[in-house]
C-alpha positions, 0 to 999 in steps of 0.5 A: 934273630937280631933285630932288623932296622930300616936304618941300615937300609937306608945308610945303605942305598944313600950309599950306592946312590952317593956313589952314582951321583959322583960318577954323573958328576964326574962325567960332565967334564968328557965329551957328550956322548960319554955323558950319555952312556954313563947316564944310561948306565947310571939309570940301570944301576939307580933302578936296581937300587930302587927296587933292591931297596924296597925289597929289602924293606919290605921283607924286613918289615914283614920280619917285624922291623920298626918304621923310622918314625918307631910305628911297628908296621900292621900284619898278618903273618910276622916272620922269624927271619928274612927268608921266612919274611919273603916265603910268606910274601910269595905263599901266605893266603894264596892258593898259588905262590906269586913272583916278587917284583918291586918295579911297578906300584901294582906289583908292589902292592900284589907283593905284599898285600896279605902280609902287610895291611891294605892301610899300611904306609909301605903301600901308600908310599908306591901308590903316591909315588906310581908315576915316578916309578914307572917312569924310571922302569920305562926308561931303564927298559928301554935301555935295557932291551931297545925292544919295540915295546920298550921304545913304544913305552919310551915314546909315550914318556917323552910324549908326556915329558915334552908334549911331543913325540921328540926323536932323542936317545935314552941319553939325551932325555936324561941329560938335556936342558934345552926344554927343562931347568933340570935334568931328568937324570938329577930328578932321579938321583934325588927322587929315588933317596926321597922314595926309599926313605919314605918307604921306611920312615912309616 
């Protein structure tokens, strides 16, 4: 198998997330409630990316990819292939095989902890970036599911956004400037580029 690289992730979530900012962008000349629409959808998008790209990374480092500083990564078990990267993250060392999942720091570290070492960068970097990270999947999951757990959930982010349990829409937390300089929508855009890259740089 050809050498896996960090790099051609990277130039390709950049991409997509390029891609998204030029719809928010775009978008600020419509009319307000279509400003918030296409921030949410935005947001649902922006954390596929995220988690798409940290799978990716992971599997490819599992697969022997170098970090971007040149560091090989620690492991215990080097796969073949990017398949055999993600059967040994599900199965290796475990009397039962797991489910992947990339939307929460936990979940991260679960996912990769008997292939990668416990010490590695990769890890690190979800464990440093928790809250960010969970704060987007609250936000998408509201979004998403407008549940009864999910709104709960949401409540609380705004409750330690704003310091007060406001009643605004998904939309609106994400675009409004009334409280904050910048919008959490902008925060996400760049917070994402600046997390995935850590993920690789090693």
């Amino acid at each position: 198998m050809p050498a896996v690289k960090l790099a051609t992730t990277i130039t390709r979530v950049i991409r997509e997330i390029k891609i998204l900012e030029d719809y928010y962008n775009k978008s600020s000349s419509l009319e307000l409630r279509f400003q918030y629409l296409i921030a949410e959808v935005i947001v649902l998008r922006l954390f596929a990316v995220l988690e798409d790209g940290i799978a990716e990374i992971a599997y490819k480092l599992a697969a022997g990819a170098m970090y971007l500083s040149g560091r090989a990564p620690r492991l215990s078990v080097v796969s073949r292939s990017l398949d055999m990267a993600r059967t040994n993250l599900i199965n290796y060392h475990r009397t039962k095989g797991i489910q992947l999942r990339w939307s929460k720091a936990k979940y991260i570290k679960e996912s990769v902890e008997n292939v990668l070492s416990s010490t590695e960068s990769f890890i690190n970097v979800a464990l440093i970036n928790a809250n960010v990270i969970n704060e987007m999947r609250v936000v998408r999951n509201y979004i998403a599911h407008r549940s009864e757990t999910s709104r709960r959930d949401f409540k609380s982010i705004i409750n330690q956004r704003f310091g007060s349990p406001l009643k605004i829409s998904a939309g609106s937390f994400l675009l409004s400037t009334k409280r904050i300089p910048k919008p959490i929508m902008v925060e996400y855009l760049i917070q994402t580029r600046i997390i995935l890259h850590d993920f690789a740089k090693g």
